[in-house]
N, C-alpha and C positions, 0 to 999 in steps of 0.2 A: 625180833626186828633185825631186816641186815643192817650190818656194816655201813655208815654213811662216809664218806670221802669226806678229809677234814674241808669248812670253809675256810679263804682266806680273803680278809678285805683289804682293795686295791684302790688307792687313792689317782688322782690323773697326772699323779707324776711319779707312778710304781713302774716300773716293767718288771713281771713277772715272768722267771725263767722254770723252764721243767723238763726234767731229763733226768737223766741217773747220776752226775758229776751228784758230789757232794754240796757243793757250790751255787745250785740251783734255790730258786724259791720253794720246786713243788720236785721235791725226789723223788724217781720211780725206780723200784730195782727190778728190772725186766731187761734180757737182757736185748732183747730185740729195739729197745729204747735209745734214742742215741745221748750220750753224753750229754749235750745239750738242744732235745727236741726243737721246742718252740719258745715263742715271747709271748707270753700277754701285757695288752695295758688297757687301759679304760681313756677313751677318748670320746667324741661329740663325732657325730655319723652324719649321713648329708643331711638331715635336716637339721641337724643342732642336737638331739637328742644323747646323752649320756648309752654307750656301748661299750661291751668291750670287743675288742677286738685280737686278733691271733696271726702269727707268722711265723713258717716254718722256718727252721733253720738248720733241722737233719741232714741226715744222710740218704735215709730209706724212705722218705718220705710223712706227714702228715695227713689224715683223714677229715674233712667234716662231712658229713650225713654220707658215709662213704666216695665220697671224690676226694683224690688227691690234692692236695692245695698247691697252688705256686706257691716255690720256693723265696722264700726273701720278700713277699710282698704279703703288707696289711692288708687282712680280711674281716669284717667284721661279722661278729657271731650272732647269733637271736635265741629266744629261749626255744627252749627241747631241741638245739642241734646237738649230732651226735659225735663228739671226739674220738679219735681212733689213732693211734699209733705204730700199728701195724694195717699191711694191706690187706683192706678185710676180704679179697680173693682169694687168700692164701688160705690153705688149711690151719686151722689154730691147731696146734701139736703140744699137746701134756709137760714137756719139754723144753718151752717157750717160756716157760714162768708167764704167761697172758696175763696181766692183770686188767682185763677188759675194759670196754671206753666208758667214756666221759658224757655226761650230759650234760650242756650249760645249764641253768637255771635263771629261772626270771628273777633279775634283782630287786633289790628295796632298801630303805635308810637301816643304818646297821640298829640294834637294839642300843 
């Protein structure tokens, strides 16, 4: 079986940070990562409904289902989008340390 990316649960008053800083919620050591990629948090979407949602805060950019995101503004995610942190235009080069994207997943009450 691969490797699963650890889960983490996010209450609606977490902001979840991810980037390479040590400092971060969700460390990546890649170096094309920026110190402090993105935010996540879990907020209520336009109908009310429980999401989470994403906001870039890089340098080089954030990806969802390969488009760049605006910088600095809440986006909210849905299940099977796809995270990406480098621009998936770019050739992925062995060199990179790539540690390939992210898929959100449909959530549910924790166990």
């Amino acid at each position: 079986a691969a490797d699963l990316p650890p889960e983490i649960l996010v209450t609606p008053a977490d902001v979840v940070t991810v980037g390479r800083s040590q400092s971060n919620s969700i460390k990546l050591e890649a170096r094309y990562v920026s110190k402090t990629q993105c935010e996540l948090k879990l907020a209520p979407d336009s109908t009310g409904v429980p999401a989470v949602w994403i906001k870039d805060i890089s340098s080089f950019g954030t990806y969802r289902n390969g488009a760049k995101l605006e910088k600095g503004v809440w986006t909210v995610l849905i299940a099977e989008d796809v995270l990406g942190f480098k621009d998936p235009t770019k050739k992925k080069d062995a060199t990179a340390n790539y540690v390939g994207d992210f898929v959100v997943a449909a959530g549910g009450a924790p166990p």
